[in-house]
Residue, then its C-alpha position, 0 to 999 in steps of 0.5 A: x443550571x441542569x440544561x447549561x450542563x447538559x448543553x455543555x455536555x453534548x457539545x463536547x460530545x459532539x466534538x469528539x464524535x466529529x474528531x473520530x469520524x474525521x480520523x483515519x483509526x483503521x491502520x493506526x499510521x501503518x500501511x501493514x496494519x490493514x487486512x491483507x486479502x486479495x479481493x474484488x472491490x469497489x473503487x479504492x486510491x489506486x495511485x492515480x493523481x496523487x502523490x505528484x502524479x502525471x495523469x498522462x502515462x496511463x500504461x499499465x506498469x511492472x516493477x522488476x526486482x533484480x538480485x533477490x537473494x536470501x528468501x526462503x519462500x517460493x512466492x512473494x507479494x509486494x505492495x507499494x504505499x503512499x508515506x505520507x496518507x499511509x494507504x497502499x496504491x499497488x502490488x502483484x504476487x509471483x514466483x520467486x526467482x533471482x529477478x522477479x517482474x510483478x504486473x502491478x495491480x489496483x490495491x484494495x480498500x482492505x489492503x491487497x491488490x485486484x488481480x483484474x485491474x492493472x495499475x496505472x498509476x504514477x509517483x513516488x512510493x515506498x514498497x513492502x515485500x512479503x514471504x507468501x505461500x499461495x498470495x496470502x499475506x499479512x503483518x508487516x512486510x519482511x523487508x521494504x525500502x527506506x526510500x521512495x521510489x519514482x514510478x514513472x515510466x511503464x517498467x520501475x527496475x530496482x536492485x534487490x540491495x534497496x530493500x532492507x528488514x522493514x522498519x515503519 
């Protein structure tokens, strides 16, 4: 009787072991919950076949944002995240200014950007913008689109009235 229960107990064991190790618990769903540090990694999810990507336009590739108003902060950073696997893919820093172009770069498994790699990446993604001070940023982002937006060619233009308070 022991061993029957004791066998019975490490197969739920191991079930549950082998339900944690699938599941994805770093980010809780939320591309804002990941640590925001702008570093230097090894290979990460850059936005390149996935997402109904085309693996044909390589350019590297700028977002501009036009008609910013409203922000107190000098700088901002922005990150574009998959919806449906919840991982960012892109995102730049600058100046903030009316109209900001980013050069987009690679995220990074820890949820920034490697300012050495640009992105190149194609698809539809939704993009988070935060108040920074120096490229540092963390927490959610301040304001996001609701919607995706289509990366398709070399420069994605958006008008600043896409972007509302962020809401996951």
């Amino acid at each position: 009787m022991k061993n029957k229960v004791f066998s019975m107990v490490m197969a739920v064991l191991l079930v549950v072991g082998f339900l944690l190790v699938s599941c994805d618990m770093g980010n809780n769903g939320n591309p804002a919950n990941n640590n925001n540090e702008n570093n230097n990694n090894e290979n990460n999810d850059n936005g390149n076949n996935d997402n109904g990507n085309n693996e044909d336009n390589t350019d590297p590739k700028k977002l501009v944002i036009t008609g910013i108003s409203g922000i107190s902060s000098s700088h901002i950073v922005v990150m574009l995240w998959d919806d449906s696997t919840k991982k960012y893919v892109a995102g730049a820093f600058a100046d903030l200014s009316e109209n900001v172009t980013f050069q987009l770069k690679n995220s990074t498994p820890q949820g920034g950007f490697d300012p050495s790699q640009n992105w190149t990446g194609t698809g539809k993604y939704r993009i988070g913008l935060w108040e920074s001070t120096g490229g540092n940023f963390s927490g959610n982002p301040k304001f996001s689109t609701q919607q995706e937006v289509n990366f398709s060619t070399e420069t994605t233009t958006i008008a600043w009235t896409s972007f509302s308070a962020y809401q996951p």
